[in-house]
N, C-alpha and C positions, 0 to 999 in steps of 0.2 A: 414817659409813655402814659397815655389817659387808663388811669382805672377805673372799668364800668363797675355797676354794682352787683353784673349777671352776667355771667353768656351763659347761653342759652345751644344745648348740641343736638339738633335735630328739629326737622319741623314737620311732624306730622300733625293730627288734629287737635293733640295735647299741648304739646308746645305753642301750637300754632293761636290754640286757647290764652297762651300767657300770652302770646305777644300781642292778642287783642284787648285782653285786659289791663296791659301795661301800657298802653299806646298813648291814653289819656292824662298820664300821669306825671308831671312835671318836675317830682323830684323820685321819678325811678329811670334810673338809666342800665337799660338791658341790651344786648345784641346776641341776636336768633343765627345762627349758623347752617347750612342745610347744605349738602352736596348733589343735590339735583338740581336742574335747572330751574323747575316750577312744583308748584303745590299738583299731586296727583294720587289721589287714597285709591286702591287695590285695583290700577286700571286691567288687570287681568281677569278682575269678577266683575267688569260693571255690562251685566248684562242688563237687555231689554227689560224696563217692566220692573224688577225684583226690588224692595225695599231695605232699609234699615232697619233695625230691630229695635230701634226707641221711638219716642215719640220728637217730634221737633222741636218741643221743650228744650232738649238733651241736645241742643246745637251745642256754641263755643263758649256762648259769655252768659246766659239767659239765668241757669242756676245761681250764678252767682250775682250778676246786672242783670236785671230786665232791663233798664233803662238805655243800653249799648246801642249803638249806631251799630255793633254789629251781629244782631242777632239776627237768625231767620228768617224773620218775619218781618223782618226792614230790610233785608236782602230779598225776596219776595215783592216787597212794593217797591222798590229800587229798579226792579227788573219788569215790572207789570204781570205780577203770576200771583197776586193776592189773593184777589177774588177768584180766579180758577182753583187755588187753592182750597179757599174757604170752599168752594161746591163740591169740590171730591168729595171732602166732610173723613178724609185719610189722617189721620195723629201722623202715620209713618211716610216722611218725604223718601221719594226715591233714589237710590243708592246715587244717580249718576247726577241727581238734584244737589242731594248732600255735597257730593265733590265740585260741584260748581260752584257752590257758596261757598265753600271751605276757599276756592280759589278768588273768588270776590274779594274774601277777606284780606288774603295774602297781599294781592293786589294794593291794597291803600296801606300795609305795613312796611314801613322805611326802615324796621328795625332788621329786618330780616335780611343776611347775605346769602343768596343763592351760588351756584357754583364754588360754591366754598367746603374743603371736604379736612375735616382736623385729621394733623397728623401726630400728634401728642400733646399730651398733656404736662406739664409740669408745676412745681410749684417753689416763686422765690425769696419762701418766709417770711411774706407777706400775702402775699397775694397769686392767685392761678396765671399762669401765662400755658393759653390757649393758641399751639402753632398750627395754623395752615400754611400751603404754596406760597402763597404769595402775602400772608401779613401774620402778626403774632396781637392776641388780645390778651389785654390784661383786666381781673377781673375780681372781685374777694370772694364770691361766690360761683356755683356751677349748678346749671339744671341738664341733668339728661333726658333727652329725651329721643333717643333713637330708634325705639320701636323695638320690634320683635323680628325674628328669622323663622323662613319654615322650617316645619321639624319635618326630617327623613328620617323612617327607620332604618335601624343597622340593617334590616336583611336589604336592603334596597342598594346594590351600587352600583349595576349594570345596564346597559338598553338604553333609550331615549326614553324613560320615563319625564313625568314632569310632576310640580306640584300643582296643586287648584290654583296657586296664585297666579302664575303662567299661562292658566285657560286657555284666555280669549286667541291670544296669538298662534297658539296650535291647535284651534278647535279645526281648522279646516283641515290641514293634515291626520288629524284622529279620525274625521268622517268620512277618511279614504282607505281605514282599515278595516278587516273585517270582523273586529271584534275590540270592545274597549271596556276595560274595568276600572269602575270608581271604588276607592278604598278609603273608609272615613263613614262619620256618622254627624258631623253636624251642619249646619245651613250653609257651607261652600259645597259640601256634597249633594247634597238633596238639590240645592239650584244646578248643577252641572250636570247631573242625573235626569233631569227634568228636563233641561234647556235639550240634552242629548236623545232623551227617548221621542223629543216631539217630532224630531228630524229621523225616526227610525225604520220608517217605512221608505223613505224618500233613498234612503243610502244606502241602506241594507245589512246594516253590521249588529252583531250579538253585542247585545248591551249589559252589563254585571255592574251590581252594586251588592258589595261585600265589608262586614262590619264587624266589630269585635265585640258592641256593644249587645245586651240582650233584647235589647229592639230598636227602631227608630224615635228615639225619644225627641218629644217636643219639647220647645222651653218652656219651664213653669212660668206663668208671667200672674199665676194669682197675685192680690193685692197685699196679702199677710208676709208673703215669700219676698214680694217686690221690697219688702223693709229691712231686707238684708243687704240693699244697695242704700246705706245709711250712715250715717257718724256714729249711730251707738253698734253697728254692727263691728265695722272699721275697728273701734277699740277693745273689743270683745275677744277679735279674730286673733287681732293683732298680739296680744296677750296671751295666746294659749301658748303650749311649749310647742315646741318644732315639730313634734313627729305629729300630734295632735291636728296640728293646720295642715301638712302636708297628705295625713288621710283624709279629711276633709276637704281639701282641694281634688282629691280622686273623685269622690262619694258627692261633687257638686257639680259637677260638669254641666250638667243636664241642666244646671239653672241658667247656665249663660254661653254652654257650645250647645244646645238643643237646635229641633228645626222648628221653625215657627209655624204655629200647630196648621194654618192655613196654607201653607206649602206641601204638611203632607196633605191634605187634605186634596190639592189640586195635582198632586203626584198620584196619589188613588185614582183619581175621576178620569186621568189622562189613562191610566192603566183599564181602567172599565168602558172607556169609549175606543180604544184601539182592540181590545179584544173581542170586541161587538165583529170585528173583519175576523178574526180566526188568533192564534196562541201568539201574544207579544213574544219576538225574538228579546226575552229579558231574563236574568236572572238577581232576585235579591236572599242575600244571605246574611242570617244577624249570628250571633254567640261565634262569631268564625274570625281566627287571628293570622293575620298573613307572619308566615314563619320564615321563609325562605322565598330568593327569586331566582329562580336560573333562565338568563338571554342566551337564548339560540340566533347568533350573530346569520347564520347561513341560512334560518329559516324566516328572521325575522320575529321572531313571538318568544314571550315569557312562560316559561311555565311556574304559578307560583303555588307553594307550598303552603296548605291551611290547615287549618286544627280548629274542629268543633268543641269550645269548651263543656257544653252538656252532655253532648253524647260522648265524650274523647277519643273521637275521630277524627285521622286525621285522611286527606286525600288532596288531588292536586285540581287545579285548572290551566286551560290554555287561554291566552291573550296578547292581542299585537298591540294596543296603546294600553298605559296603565296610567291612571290618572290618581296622585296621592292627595285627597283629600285632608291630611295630617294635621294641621292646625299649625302653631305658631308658639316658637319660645322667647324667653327671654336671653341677653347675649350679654356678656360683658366687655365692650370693645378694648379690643388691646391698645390703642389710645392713653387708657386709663395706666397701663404700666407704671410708670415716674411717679405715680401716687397712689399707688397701692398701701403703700403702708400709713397713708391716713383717711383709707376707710375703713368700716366695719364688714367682716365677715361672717355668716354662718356656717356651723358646721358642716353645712356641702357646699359652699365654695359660693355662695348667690349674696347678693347683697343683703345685709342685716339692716332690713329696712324700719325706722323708728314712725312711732303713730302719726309724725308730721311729717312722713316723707323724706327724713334726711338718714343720710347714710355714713358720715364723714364721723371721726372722733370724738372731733369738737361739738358736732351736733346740732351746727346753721349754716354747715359751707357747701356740702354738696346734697342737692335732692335728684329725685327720680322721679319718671314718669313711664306707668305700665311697665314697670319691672318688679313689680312689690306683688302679685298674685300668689304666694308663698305667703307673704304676712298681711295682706288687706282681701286675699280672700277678692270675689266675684266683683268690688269694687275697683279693682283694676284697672281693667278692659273696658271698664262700664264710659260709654260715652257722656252718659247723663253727670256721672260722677267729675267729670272733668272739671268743670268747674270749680265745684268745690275743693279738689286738689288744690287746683293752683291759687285759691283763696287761701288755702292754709302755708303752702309755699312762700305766697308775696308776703304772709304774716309772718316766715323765718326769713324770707331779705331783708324787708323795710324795719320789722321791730315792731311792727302796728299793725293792727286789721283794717286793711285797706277797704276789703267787702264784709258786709255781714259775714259771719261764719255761726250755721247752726251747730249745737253741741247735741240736741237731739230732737229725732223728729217722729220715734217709732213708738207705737202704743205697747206693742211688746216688751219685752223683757228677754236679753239673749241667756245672761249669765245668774246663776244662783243671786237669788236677794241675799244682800248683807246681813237680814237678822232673820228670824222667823216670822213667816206671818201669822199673826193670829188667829185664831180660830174665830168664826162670823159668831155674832148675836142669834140668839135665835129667841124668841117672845116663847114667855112658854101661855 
């Protein structure tokens, strides 16, 4: 049986990143596994209009190659959208822009098997043997890259609720209720909140948007803060002990689940010109935690149970759609079983992800993609960051830095200096 030197489990924008940067490379032999038919990123939020939240920098390859046939901006001139591009005079391409490049790219990658869905994994003391339906890969290493799942609260498990990522397909059936509540505070709620109240004169339904957070926080995107999407941050984060990073990951949200400040800004102006006709059918509520849901199957409607953290009250609402805003975890596929016991665990059960990405014993056989926000911190998720991941990845397959890799790029300082600084000169 041919031993690659990778598979590669999942193809979303990460993966899909190595397998653009591995394409040119004659002595790396990888194979991208994917159980969907085609490349398709969150077709349930790709509304009209609404952007990314990086700049197009933060494509697949550019971080790492600018030099790439497949970056952006060669996907742009490829396609004849250079120069309307360049006039917008936009950093941030639009969502439904990104996923068409993303799928350009796919398109010229021969590495990548579609319709191919692993059904375990095992390993035979050599080397990974990777089973699907219909073929088994064998491989010395392993990159995951499967993504993330929404998260449902526990009170949630009754009704046709849905989550944000499901939107689009049942936004018609929500604007035939008389009433729909978004629950969530970051940029999938504010765009679905938005997209809903424009249409809210037209349908006639009671519009709620309810949140736990103590306001609707934008994302910080200052430039001092932006240097915590970095290599010296990465190793900083990575380093503290467990409970340290996981309040920390509480206490940062707002730098990378925020709404971008210009969304709220066009959620206000849309509420100050609808109200110019008489009292938006709307309600928003911050410091408020949905507690309980009870479906009234005969009536139709939710009634859900909330609690005001400032004031500590608590009182209920009624609503026929509910729409959870929630966000998105990380999963560890049960796949993974048969080799459980040579990876690394942390004390709650998530992978013990190491500064280069790898999670296995040995410590170059298996790495991760967006499953590490636990110990890399806001650099996870981060699209821009991608890149550089999988630079540092190829550099534990191959043995060699395949792309440049920065070791630091932040004028800051995260962690206590190693000695004392001295006290300045002073002339007397």
């Amino acid at each position: 049986m041919h031993t690659h030197d990778f598979v590669a489990i999942g193809v979303g924008p990460f993966n899909l990143g190595l397998a653009a940067l591995t394409a040119g490379l004659p002595d790396v032999d990888g194979v991208f596994l994917e159980q969907r038919a085609e490349f398709d990123w969150h077709p349930g939020l790709m509304l009209d209009g609404v952007t990314i939240q990086v700049p197009f920098l933060a494509d697949l390859v550019t971080m790492a190659d600018p030099t790439s046939k497949f970056s952006f901006l060669n996907y742009l001139k490829q396609v004849g959208r250079l120069y309307p591009f360049y006039i917008r005079e936009n950093w941030y391409p639009l969502r439904a822009e990104y996923n068409e490049y993303c799928r350009w790219v796919a398109g010229q990658l021969p590495s990548i098997r579609w319709n191919t869905r692993v059904d375990t994994v095992t390993h035979d003391g050599e080397a990974y043997l990777v089973h699907t339906a219909g073929a088994t890969f064998r491989a010395r290493k392993l990159v995951l890259g499967i993504g993330t799942e929404p998260r449902v609260p526990a009170a949630v498990d009754q009704g046709p609720w849905l989550h944000s990522a499901d939107y689009l397909p049942n936004k018609e059936r929500l604007q035939g209720l008389d009433s729909i509540t978004v629950v969530g505070s970051g940029q999938s709620a504010a765009e679905i909140y938005l997209d809903l109240l424009n249409d809210i004169e037209t349908y006639g339904y009671h519009l709620s948007w309810i949140t736990r957070s103590p306001r609707y926080f934008p994302m910080e995107y200052t430039k001092l803060t932006l240097e915590m999407t970095s290599p010296d941050y990465i190793r900083y984060h990575q380093a503290l002990p467990l409970d340290v990073r996981d309040r920390l990951g509480r206490e940062q949200r707002n730098l990378y689940k925020g709404i971008s400040g210009d969304l709220v800004d066009a959620i206000y102006d849309t509420l100050y010109a609808k109200s110019l006709r008489g009292p938006v059918p709307t309600t928003l509520l911050t410091n408020t935690a949905l507690e309980n849901v009870i479906w009234d199957a005969a009536e139709q409607r939710y009634t859900l149970a909330l609690h005001h953290a400032e004031q500590g009250q608590s009182f209920t609402a009624g609503t026929q759609g509910l729409i959870l805003a929630t966000g998105y975890a990380p999963r560890v596929p049960s796949f993974l079983d048969p080799v459980r016991d040579r990876i690394r665990w942390d004390a709650r059960g998530r992978f013990d992800v190491a500064v280069d990405y790898a999670v296995d014993l040995a410590g170059n056989e298996v790495f991760v993609q967006n499953a590490e926000e636990h110990t890399h911190s806001v650099n996870a998720p981060d699209l821009g960051m991608g890149p550089y991941r999988n630079s540092v990845i190829l550099k534990g397959i191959t043995g060699r830095e395949v792309y440049p890799i920065e070791e630091t790029i932040a004028f800051q300082q995260f962690g206590a200096p190693k000695a004392d600084i001295p006290k300045a000169l002073v002339k007397s």
